[in-house]
C-alpha positions as CSV (number, residue, x, y, z in Angstrom):
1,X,0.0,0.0,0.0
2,X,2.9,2.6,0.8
3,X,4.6,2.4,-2.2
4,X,1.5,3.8,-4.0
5,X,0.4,6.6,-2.1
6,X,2.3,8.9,-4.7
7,X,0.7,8.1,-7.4
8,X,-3.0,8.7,-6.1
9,X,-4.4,11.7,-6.2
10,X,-3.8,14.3,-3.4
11,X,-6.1,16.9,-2.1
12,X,-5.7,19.9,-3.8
13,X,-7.5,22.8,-1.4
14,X,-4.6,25.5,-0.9
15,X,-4.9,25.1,3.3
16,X,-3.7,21.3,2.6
17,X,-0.7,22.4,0.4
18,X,1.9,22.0,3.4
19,X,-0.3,19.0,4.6
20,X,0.5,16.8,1.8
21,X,4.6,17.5,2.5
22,X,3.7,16.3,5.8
23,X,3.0,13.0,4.9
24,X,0.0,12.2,5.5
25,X,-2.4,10.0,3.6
26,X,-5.0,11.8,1.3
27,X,-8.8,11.3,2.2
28,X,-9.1,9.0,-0.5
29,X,-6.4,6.7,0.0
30,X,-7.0,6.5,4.0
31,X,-11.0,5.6,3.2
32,X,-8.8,2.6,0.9
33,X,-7.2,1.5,3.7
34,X,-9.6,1.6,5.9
35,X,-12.1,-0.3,3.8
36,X,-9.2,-3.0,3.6
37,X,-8.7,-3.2,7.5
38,X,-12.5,-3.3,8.0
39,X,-12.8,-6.5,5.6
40,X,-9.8,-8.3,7.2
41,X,-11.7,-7.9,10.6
42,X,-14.6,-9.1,9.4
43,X,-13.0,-12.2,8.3
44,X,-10.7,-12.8,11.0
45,X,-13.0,-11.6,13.5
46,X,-10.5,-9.2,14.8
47,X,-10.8,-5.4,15.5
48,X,-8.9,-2.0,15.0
49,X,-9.4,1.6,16.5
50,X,-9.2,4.7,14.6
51,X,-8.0,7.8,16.5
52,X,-9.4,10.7,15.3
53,X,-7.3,14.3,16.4
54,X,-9.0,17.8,15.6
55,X,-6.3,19.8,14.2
56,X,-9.0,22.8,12.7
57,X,-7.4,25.1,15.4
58,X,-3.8,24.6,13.8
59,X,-2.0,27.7,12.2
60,X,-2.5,27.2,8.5
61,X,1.3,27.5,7.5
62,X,1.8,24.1,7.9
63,X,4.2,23.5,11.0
64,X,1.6,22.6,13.6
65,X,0.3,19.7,11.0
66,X,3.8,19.1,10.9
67,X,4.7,18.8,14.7
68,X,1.3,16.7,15.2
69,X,2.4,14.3,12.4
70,X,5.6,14.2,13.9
71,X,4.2,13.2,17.1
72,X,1.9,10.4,15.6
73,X,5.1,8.9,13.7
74,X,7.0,8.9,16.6
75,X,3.8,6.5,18.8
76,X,3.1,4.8,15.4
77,X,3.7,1.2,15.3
78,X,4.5,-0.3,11.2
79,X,1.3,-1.7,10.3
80,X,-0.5,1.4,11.8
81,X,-1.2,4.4,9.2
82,X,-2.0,7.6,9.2
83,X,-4.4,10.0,6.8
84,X,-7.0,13.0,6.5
85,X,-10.5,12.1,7.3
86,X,-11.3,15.5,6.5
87,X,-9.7,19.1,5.9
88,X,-9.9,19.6,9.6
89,X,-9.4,16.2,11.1
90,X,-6.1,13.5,11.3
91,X,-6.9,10.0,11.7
92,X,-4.4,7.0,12.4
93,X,-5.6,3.5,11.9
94,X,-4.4,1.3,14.5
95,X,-5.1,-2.4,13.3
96,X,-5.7,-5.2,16.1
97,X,-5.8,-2.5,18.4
98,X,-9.0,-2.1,21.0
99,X,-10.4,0.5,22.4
100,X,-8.4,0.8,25.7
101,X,-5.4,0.7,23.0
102,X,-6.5,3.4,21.1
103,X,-7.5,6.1,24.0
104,X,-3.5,5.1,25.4
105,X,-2.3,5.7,21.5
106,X,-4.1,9.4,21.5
107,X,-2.8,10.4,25.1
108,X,0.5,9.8,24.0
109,X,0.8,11.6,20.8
110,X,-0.4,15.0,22.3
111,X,-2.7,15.3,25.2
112,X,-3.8,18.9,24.8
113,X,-4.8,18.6,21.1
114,X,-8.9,17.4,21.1
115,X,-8.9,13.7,20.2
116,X,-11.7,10.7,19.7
117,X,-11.4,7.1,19.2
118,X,-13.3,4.8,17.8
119,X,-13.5,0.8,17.5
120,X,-14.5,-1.5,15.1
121,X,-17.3,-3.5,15.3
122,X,-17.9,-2.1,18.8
123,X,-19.2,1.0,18.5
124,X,-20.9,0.4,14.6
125,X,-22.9,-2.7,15.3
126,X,-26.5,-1.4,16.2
127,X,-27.5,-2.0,19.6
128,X,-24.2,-1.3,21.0
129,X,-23.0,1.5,24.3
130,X,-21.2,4.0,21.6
131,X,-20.4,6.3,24.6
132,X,-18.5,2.4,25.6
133,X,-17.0,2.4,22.1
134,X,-15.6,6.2,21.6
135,X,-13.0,8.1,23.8
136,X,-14.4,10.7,26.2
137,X,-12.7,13.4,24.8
138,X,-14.1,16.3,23.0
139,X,-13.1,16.5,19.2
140,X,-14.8,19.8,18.0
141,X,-15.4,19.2,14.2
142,X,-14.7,15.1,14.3
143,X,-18.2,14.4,15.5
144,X,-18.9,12.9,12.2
145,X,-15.7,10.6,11.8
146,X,-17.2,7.3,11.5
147,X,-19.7,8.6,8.5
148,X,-17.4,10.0,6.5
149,X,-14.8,6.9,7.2
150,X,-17.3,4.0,7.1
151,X,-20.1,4.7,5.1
152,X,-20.9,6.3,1.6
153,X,-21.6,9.8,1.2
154,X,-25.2,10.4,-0.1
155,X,-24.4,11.6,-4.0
156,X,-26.2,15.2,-5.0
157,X,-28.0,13.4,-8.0
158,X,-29.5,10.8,-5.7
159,X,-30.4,13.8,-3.1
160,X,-32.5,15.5,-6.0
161,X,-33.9,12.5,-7.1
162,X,-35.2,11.5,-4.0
163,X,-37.2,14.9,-3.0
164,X,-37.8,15.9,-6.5
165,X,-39.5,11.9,-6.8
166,X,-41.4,12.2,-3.4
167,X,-42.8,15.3,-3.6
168,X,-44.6,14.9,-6.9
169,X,-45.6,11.3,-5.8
170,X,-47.2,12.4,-2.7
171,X,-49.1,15.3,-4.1
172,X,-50.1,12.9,-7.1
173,X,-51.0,10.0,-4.4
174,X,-52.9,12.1,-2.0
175,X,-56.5,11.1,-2.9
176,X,-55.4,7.1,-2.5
177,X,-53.5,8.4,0.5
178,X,-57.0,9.6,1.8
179,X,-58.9,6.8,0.6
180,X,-56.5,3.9,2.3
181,X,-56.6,5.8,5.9
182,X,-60.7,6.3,5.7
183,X,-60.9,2.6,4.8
184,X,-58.5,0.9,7.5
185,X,-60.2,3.0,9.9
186,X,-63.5,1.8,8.9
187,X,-62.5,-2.2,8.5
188,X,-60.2,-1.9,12.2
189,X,-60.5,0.1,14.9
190,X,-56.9,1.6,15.6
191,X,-54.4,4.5,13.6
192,X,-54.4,4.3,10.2
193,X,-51.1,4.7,10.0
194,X,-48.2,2.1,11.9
195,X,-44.8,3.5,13.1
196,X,-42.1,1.8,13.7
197,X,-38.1,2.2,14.8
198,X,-36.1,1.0,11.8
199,X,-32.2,1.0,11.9
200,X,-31.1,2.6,8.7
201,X,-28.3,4.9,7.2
202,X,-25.0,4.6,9.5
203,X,-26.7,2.5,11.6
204,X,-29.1,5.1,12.8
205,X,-32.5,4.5,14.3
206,X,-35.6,6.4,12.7
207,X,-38.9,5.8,12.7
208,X,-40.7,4.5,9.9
209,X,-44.3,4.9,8.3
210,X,-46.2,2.9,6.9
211,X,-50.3,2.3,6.6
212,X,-51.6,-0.3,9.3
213,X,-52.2,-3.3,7.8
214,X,-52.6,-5.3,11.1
215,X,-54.8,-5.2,13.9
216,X,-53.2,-3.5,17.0
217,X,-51.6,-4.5,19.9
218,X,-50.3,-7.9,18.0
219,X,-47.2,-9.7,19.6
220,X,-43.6,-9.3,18.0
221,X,-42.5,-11.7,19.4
222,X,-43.8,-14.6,16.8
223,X,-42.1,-12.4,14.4
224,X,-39.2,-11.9,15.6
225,X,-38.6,-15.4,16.1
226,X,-39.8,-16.0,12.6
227,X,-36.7,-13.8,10.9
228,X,-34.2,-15.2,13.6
229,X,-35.2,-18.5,12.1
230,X,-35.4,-17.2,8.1
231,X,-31.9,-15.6,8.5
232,X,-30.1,-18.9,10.2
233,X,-32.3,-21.2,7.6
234,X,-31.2,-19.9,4.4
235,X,-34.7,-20.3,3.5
236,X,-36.4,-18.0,1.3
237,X,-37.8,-14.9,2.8
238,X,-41.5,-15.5,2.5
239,X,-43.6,-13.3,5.4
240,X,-45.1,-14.8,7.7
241,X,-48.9,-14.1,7.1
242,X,-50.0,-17.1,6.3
243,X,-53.6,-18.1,4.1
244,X,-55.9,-17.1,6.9
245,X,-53.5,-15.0,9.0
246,X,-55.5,-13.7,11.8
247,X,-53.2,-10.7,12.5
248,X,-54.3,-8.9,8.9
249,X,-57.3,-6.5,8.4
250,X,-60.0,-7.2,5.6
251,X,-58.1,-7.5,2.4
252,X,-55.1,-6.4,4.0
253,X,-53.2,-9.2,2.2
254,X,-53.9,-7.3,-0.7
255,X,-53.0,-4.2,0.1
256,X,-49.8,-5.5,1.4
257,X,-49.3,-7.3,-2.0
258,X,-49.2,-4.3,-3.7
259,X,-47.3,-2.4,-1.9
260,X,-49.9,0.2,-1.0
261,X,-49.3,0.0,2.9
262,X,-45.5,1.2,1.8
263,X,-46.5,4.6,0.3
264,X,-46.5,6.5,3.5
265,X,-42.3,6.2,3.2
266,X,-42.3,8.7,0.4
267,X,-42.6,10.9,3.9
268,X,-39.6,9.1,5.1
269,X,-37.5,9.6,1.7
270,X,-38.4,13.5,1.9
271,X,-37.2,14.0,5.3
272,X,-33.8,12.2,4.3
273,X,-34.3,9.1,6.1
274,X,-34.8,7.4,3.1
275,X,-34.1,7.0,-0.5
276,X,-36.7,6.3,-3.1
277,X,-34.0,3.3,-4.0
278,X,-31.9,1.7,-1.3
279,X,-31.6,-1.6,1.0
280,X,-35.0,-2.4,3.0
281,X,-34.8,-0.8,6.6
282,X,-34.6,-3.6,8.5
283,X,-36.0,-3.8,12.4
284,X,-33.5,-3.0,15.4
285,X,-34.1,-6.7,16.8
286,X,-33.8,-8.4,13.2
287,X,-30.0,-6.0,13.0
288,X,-28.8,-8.0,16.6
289,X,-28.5,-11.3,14.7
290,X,-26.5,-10.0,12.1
291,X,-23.1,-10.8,11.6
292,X,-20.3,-8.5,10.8
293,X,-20.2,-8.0,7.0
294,X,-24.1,-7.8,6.7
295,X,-23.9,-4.4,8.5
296,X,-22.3,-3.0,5.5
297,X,-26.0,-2.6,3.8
298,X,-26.2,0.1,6.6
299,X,-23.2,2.1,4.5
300,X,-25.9,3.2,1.9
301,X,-29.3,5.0,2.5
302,X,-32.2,2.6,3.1
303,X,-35.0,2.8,0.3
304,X,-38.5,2.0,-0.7
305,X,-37.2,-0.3,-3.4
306,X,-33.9,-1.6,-4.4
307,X,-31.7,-4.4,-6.5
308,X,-33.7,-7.2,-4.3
309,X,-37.1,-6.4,-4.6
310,X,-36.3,-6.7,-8.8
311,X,-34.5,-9.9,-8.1
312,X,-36.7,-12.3,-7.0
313,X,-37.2,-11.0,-3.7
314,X,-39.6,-13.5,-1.5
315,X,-38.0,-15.9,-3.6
316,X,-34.7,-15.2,-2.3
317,X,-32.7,-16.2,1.1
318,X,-31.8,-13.8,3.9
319,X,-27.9,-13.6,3.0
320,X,-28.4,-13.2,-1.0
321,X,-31.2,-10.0,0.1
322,X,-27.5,-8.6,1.8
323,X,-25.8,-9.1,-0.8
324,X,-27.7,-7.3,-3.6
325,X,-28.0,-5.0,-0.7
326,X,-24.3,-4.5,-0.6
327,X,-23.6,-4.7,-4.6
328,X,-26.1,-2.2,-4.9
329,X,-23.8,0.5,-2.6
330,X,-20.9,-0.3,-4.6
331,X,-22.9,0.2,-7.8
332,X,-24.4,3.1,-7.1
333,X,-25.5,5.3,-10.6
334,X,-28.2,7.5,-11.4
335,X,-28.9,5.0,-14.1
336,X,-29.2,2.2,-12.1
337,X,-31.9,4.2,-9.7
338,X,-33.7,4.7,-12.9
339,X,-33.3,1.1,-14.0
340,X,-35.0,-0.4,-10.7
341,X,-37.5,2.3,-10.8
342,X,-38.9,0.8,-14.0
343,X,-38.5,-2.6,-12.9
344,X,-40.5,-2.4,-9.2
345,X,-43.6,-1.7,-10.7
346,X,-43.7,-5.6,-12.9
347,X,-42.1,-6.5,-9.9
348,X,-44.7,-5.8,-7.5
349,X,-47.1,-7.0,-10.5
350,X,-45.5,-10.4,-11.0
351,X,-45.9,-11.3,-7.3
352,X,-49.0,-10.6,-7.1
353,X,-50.0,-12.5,-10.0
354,X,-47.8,-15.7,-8.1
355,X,-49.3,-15.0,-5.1
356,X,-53.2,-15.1,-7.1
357,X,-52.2,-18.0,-8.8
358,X,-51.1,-20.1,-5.2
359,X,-54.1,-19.0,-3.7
360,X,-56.2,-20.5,-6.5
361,X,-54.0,-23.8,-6.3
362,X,-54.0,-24.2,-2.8
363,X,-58.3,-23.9,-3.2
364,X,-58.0,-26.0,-6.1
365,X,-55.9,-28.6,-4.3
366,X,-58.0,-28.6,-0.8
367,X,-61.3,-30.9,-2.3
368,X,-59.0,-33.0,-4.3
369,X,-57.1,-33.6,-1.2
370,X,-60.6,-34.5,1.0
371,X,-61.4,-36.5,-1.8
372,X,-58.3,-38.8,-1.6
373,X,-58.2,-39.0,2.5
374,X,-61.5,-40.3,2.5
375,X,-61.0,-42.5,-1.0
376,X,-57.9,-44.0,0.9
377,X,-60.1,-44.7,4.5
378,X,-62.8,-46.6,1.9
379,X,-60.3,-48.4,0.6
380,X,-58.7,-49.7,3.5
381,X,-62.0,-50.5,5.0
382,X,-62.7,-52.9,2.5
383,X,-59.5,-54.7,2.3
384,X,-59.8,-55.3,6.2
């Protein structure tokens, strides 16, 4: 890795002139690294700290960037590196490192210049203490290290996309908006709308909308068990309402078929805790039985649709959903948000159609079934 730091790019912003002499790894190259150590941990099962030290207060000639990199060469170990996580911000990577390791790394580079550390999985896995996983110090303008380090930056395109898309579906959707909330209220008694805490971009928690299409006060428990079950399995990821689910309104099933109880997220994607294409949210309880690398769908905005509602979906297991989640955020494009745009709508189509067509089977199949249970007792009553 060393020997081709000089021929990537370095930042070019005049304040980071002298910055570069100094040594240090360009934003770019440090995210590179980074993403390297991060998929070595997750194999291994290891961890590494990153130590984060706020450097905005530094004259902008260059020598106190120098003196702090100075410092951090002087603790630094040979595997460990060093690089901007930002124009105001120095990071060192310290790999197999944890967090007690990392606060002892910080105190002894400079104790009077404003540090944080941070440790991998700890403090990223959702669910987890991150006061537990990050050093106590104040860092000024590192609050958002781990965001900028871990995860993809939201493009501009897909920004204007998203709003631009939401706002004109909304006011296009409101009379089916007002019809579905006058006609859950009359079937159930209850909200006509169901929120719910989601885990989605960087890990966050936000809650999620989404029309009621169950009767309230049901136990999560049978469905948390359920994806516990789907995710160890390998199974495919059918839900659980069942035929005659007693859980479901009048002709919920069919709402939920197509889709209809999920247009209340165009709400979601226009307040930015969305994206009209992205990996599923997926439930706090459903993100503690995760293993390492399937937190990396968390790198990328969540969405209405994405790459495996297209691909078979239902159809699908648990770890093939992560990783169309994941080759989506690597693929990222403009074209291919437009792409699964166009493709959700036969999507949602074709399932339904399947979903008609077992319906009618299993109905088809019930007599026939009677018919040879009781053609089979006959039978055996006359050859006793």
């Amino acid at each position: 890795m060393k020997n081709n730091r000089h021929t990537l790019p370095a930042r070019r912003t005049w304040d980071e002139q002298g910055r570069g002499r100094a040594g240090i790894n360009s934003f770019a190259v440090f995210q590179a690294l980074i993403k390297h150590e991060r998929n070595r941990c997750d194999r291994d099962g290891s961890e590494f700290s990153l130590a984060a030290f706020d450097v905005s207060g530094m004259n902008s000639n260059g020598r106190g960037i120098k003196r702090v990199a100075n410092h951090i060469r002087q603790e630094m170990r040979s595997i460990d590196e060093v690089g901007w996580i930002d124009s105001q911000c120095i990071g060192v990577l310290l790999p197999v490192t944890n967090i007690e390791g990392g606060r002892k790394f910080a105190h002894r580079v400079d104790e009077t210049i404003p540090a944080r550390v941070y440790t991998y999985p700890a403090h990223w896995l959702p669910g987890y203490d991150t006061e537990a996983g990050r050093d106590s110090m104040e860092c000024g303008k590192c609050e958002d290290t781990v965001g900028k380090v871990f995860s993809r930056k939201v493009p501009v395109w897909k920004s204007c996309m998203d709003v631009a898309g939401s706002l004109i579906l909304i006011v296009l959707l409101s009379p089916l908006f007002l019809l579905m909330a006058v006609y859950i209220k009359a079937v159930s008694p209850g909200k006509a709308f169901y929120k719910q805490k989601r885990v989605g971009y960087r890990g966050k928690i936000f809650t999620f909308i989404k029309f009621r299409t169950m009767h309230e006060d049901n136990d999560p428990a049978v469905h948390r068990e359920y994806l516990k079950d789907l995710i160890k399995s390998g199974r495919p990821m059918e839900k659980l309402d069942g035929d005659r689910d007693a859980r479901i309104i009048p002709r919920g099933k069919v709402i939920r078929k197509l889709c209809l109880d999920e247009l209340p997220q165009l709400f979601n994607v226009l307040r930015r805790e969305m994206s009209l294409v992205g990996p599923r949210p997926c439930i706090p309880y459903e993100a503690e039985e995760y293993l390492r690398w399937h937190v990396h769908r968390f790198d990328t905005l969540p969405g209405m649709t994405g790459l495996w509602q297209v691909s078979g979906k239902n159809k699908l297991s648990f770890e093939q959903m992560i990783r169309l989640d994941i080759t989506y955020g690597n693929r990222m494009s403009p074209l291919l948000d437009l792409k699964i745009l166009l493709l959700t709508g036969p999507a949602i189509i074709g399932m339904a159609f399947d979903a008609s067509v077992k319906r009618i089977g299993m109905k088809l199949l019930k007599p026939n079934t009677v018919s040879m249970i009781e053609g089979g007792e006959k039978k055996s009553l006359r050859d006793a």
